[in-house]
C-alpha positions in Angstrom: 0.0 0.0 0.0 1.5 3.2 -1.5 1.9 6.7 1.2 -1.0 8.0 -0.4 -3.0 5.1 -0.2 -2.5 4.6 3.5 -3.2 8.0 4.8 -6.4 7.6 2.7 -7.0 4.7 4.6 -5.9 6.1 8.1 -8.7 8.9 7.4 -11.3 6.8 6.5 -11.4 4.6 9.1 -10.5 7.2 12.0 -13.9 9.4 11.1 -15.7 5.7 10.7 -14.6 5.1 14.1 -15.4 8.2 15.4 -19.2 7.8 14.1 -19.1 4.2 15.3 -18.6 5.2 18.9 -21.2 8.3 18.6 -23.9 6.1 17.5 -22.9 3.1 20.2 -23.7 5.9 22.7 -26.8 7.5 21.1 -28.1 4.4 20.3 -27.5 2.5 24.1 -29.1 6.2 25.1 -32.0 6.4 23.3 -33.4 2.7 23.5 -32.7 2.9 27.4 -34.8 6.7 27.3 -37.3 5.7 24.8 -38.3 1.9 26.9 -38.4 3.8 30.4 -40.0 6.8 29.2 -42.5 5.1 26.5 -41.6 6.0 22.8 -42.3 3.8 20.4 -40.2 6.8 18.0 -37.1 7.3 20.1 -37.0 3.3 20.4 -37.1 3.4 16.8 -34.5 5.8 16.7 -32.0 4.0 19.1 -32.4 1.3 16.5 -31.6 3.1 13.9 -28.4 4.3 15.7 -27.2 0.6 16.8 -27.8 -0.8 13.3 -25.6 2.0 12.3 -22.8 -0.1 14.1 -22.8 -3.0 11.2 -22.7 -0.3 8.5 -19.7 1.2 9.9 -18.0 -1.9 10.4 -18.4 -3.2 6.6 -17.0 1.0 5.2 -13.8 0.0 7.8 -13.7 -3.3 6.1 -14.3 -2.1 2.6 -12.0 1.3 3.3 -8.9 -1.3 3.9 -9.7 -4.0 1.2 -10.9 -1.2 -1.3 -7.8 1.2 -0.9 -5.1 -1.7 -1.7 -3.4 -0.6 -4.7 -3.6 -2.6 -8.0 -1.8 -5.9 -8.1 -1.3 -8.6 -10.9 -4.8 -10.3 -10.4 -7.0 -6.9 -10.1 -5.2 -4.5 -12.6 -8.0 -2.0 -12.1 -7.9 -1.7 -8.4 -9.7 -2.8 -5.3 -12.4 -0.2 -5.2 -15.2 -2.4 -6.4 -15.4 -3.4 -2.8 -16.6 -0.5 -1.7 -19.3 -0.2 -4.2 -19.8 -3.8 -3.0 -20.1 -2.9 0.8 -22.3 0.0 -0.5 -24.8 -2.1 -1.9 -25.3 -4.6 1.1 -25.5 -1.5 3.5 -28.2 -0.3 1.5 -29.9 -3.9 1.7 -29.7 -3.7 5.8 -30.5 0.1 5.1 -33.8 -1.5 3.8 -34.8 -4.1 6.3 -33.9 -1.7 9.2 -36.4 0.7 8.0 -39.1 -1.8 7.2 -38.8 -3.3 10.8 -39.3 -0.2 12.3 -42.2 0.8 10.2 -43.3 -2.3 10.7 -43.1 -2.4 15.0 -44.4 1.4 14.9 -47.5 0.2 13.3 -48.5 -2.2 15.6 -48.0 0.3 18.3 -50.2 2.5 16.2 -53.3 0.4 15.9 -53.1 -0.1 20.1 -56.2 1.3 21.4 -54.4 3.4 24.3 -51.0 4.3 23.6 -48.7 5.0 26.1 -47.9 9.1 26.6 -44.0 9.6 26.2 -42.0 11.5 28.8 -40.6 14.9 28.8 -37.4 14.1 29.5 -37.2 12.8 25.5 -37.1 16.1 24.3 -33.6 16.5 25.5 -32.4 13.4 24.1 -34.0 13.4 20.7 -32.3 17.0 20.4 -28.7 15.7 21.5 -29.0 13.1 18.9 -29.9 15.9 16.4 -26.9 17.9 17.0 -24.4 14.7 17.1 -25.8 13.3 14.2 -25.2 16.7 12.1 -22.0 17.7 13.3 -21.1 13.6 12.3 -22.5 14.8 8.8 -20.5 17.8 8.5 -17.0 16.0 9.6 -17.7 12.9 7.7 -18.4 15.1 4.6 -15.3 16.9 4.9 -13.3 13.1 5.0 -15.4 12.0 2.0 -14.5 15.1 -0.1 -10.9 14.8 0.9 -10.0 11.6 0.1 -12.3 11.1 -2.5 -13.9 8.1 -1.5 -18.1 7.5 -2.0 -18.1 4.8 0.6 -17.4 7.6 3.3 -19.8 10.2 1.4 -22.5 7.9 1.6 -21.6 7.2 5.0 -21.9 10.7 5.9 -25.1 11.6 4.3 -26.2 8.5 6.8 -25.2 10.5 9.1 -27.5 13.7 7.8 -30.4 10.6 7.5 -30.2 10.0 11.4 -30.2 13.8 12.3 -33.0 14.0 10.1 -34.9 11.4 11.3 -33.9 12.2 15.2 -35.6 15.6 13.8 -39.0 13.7 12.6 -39.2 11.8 16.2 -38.7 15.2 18.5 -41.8 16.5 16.6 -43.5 13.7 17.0 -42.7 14.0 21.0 -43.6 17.3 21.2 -46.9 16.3 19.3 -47.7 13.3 21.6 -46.6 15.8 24.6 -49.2 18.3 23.6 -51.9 15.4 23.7 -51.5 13.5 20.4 -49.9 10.3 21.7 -50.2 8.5 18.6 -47.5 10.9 16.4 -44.8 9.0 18.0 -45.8 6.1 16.3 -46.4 7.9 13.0 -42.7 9.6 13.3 -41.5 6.4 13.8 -43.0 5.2 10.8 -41.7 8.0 9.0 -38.3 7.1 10.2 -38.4 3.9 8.4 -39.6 4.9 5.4 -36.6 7.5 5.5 -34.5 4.6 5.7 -35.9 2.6 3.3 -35.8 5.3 0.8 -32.2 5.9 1.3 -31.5 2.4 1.0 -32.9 2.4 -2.3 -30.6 5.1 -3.4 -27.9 3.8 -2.3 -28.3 0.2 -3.9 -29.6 1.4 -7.0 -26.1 4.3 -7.2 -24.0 0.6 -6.4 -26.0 -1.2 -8.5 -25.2 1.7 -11.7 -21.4 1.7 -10.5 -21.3 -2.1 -10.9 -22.7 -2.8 -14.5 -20.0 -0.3 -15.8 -22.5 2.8 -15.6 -20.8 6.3 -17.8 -20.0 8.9 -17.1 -22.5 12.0 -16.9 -22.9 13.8 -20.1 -21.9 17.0 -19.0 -18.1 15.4 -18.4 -18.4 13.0 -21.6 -18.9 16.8 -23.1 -16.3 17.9 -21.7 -13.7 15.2 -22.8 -15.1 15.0 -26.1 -14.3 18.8 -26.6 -10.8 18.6 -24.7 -9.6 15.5 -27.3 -10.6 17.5 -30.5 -8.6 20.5 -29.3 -5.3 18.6 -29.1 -3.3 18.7 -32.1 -3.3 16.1 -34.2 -6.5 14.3 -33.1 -9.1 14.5 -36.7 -11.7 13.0 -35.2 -12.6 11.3 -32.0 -15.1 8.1 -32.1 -15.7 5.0 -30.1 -15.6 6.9 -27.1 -16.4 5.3 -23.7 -16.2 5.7 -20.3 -17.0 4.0 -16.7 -17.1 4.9 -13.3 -15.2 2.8 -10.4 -15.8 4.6 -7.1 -15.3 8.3 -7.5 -12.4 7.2 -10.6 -13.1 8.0 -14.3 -11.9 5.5 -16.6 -11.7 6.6 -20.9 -11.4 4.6 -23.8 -11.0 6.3 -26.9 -10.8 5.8 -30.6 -8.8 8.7 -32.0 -8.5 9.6 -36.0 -5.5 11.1 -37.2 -3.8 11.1 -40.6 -3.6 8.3 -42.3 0.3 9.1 -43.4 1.2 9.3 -39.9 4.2 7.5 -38.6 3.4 4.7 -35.8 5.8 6.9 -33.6 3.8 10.5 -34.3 0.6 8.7 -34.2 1.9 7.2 -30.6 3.0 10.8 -29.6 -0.6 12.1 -30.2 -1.5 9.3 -28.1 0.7 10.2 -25.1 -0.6 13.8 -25.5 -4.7 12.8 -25.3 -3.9 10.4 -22.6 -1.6 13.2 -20.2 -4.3 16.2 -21.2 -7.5 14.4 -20.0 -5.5 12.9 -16.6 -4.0 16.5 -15.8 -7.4 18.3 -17.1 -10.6 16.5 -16.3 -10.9 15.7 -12.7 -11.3 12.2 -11.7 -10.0 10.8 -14.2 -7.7 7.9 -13.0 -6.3 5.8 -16.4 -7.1 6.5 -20.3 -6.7 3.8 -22.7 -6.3 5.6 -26.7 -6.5 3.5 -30.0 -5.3 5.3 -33.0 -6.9 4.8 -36.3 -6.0 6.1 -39.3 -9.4 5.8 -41.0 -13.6 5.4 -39.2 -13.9 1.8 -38.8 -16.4 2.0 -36.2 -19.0 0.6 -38.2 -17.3 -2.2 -40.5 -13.6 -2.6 -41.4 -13.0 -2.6 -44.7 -9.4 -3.6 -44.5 -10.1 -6.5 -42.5 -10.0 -8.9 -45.4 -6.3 -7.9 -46.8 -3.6 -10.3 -46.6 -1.0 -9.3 -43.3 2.8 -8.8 -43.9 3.6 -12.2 -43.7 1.3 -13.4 -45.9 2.9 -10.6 -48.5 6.6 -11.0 -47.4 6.1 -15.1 -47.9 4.1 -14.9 -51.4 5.8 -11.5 -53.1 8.5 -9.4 -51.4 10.6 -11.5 -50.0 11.3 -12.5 -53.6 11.7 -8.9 -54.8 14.2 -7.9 -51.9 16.4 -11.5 -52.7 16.3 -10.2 -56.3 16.9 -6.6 -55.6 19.1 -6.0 -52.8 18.5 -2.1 -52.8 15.0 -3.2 -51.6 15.8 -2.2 -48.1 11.9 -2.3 -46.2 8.8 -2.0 -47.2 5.3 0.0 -45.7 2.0 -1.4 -46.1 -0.8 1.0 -45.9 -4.2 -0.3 -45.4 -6.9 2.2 -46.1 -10.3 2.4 -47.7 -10.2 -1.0 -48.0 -6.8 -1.4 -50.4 -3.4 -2.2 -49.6 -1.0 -0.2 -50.8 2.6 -1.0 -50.8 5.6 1.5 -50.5 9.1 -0.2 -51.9 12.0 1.4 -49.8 15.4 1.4 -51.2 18.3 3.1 -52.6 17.5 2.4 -56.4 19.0 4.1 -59.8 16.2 4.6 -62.0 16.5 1.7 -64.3 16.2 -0.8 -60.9 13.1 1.2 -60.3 11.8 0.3 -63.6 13.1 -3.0 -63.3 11.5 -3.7 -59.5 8.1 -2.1 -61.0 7.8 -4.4 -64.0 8.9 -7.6 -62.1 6.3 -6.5 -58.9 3.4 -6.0 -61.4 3.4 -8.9 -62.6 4.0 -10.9 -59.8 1.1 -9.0 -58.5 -1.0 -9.5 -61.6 -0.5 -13.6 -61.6 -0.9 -13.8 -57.5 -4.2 -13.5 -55.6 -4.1 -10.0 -54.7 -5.5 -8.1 -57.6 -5.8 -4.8 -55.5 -2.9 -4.0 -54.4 -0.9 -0.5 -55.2 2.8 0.3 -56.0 5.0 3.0 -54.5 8.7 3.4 -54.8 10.4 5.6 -52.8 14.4 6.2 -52.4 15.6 5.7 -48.7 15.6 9.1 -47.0 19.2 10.5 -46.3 19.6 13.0 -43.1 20.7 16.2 -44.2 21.0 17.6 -40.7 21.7 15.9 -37.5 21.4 18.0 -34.4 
């Protein structure tokens, strides 16, 4: 585990620690207040708390798993596990709620419910104000190390302030003569819960099946691509989202004439631009092409080089020993072949007549000549 990737870790897990303890307390609290002082909601509530303590022992598991750099047998990472550990909190999000829902309507149907006592204003409140400043701090963490595991865990943390809020209204309510609000703000509670359950396993869910991403950052690395020199055209492009990383792949167009090396340059160049420029963006993968084959390939079907080299140049180079190398160029759906050597002119003619009709007698009735002499530096720097 890299420097980086350990203080991430040391961060996450100290602020899940932190909101472990808080909710062991709030939750041991409240059930103790809510069963001697007769609310269904702050029972609810104490639940919620306590359940809190499996969630934030699967993001400490999932923070340490999910932050292990990339190794031989996951190449992309370990974050997957978060999104993992994201989607079964959601799932005990989910049942918690409906349990409490559940347990708040049976309390709701009884004929003479139970009045709570005043001393639950005080505690629904502290739990308000420890649940909020959890949110804020956790938020903070989440932002900084760039992590949705602890982002999610923090707007948990706005969830229970928000449903702490629901129950002191529905104390005050029962207080004022309305006994059976407790039960209903308990049953709001849970559907709170369950709702936020949902969100969170349908986000995981998204993340999981190699969901892009938004359009308003496909835009923007669509437009940053085409500005780079170089780059013709951009097609085939695709993204995915692992955790709060961006991963590209992209088909590029450039000139067809290009060299492998300039065409690899322009490469370096997209890939180095969209990693320094577009944020989250964690690896790029960039295919050159040197013609729009994203619908059919209509070079697909030419013979390789060797296939050529066994059936027609190797026979031209033993017979010509000028004939250095030779370029194949595959475009449009023909093969054209440049003959690279140091030829007089009546070679040329020679190598020309002697190709064309090996060509004309072979199988490859499309194929185009080019001789070129080999290129002599006239300035070395």
């Amino acid at each position: 585990m890299s420097k980086s990737t350990s203080n991430r870790y040391h961060q996450a897990r100290f602020v899940t620690m932190l909101g472990a303890i808080v909710n062991a307390c709030l939750g041991i609290i409240k059930m103790i207040g809510g069963s001697l002082l007769h609310s269904n909601g702050l029972i609810a509530d104490g639940l919620h708390s306590l359940s809190d303590l499996f969630t934030d022992a699967m993001v400490l598991v999932a923070s340490k798993y999910g932050s292990h750099e990339a190794d031989e047998a996951h190449p992309y990472g370990h974050q997957r596990i978060e999104t993992a550990a994201t989607y079964v909190l959601s799932i005990l999000l989910i049942l918690t709620g409906l349990a409490i829902a559940w347990d708040a309507i049976h309390h709701l149907r009884l004929e003479n419910p139970e009045h709570p006592g005043l001393m639950t204003l005080p505690l629904a409140g502290i739990s308000i104000l420890a649940n909020e400043a959890l949110f804020w701090y956790t938020r903070h963490i989440g932002k900084k190390i760039r992590s949705s595991l602890i982002m999610t865990n923090a707007w948990h943390h706005r969830s229970d302030a928000a449903s702490s809020l629901i129950v002191l209204i529905g104390l005050i309510a029962s207080l004022l003569g309305y006994p059976q609000f407790d039960s209903i703000a308990a049953i709001i509670v849970g559907a709170l819960i369950i709702k936020m359950g949902i969100n969170y396993a349908v986000t995981s869910i998204k993340e999981l099946i190699d969901t892009a991403a938004d359009a308003k950052t496909l835009a923007s690395i669509n437009q940053l691509i085409n500005q780079i020199d170089g780059v013709d055209k951009v097609h085939q492009l695709r993204t995915r989202l692992m955790g709060s990383d961006i991963y590209i792949d992209v088909h590029v167009q450039v000139n067809p004439m290009l060299s492998v090396s300039e065409g690899h340059y322009i490469a370096q160049h997209v890939h180095m631009q969209l990693k320094e420029t577009i944020e989250h963006v964690k690896d790029v993968t960039v295919h050159i092409d040197p013609e729009d084959d994203e619908v059919t390939s209509p070079c697909f079907h030419l013979p390789n080089r060797s296939t050529l080299g066994a059936e027609l140049v190797d026979a031209w180079q033993q017979a010509f020993p000028e004939l250095s190398h030779y370029v194949l160029h595959y475009l449009d759906g023909k093969l054209t072949i440049d003959l690279i050597g140091d030829f007089s002119k009546a070679t040329e003619k020679k190598l020309l007549n002697q190709a064309g009709d090996d060509i004309k007698q072979s199988r490859f009735h499309d194929v185009t000549l080019r001789i070129q002499s080999t290129p002599k530096p006239i300035y070395q720097g």
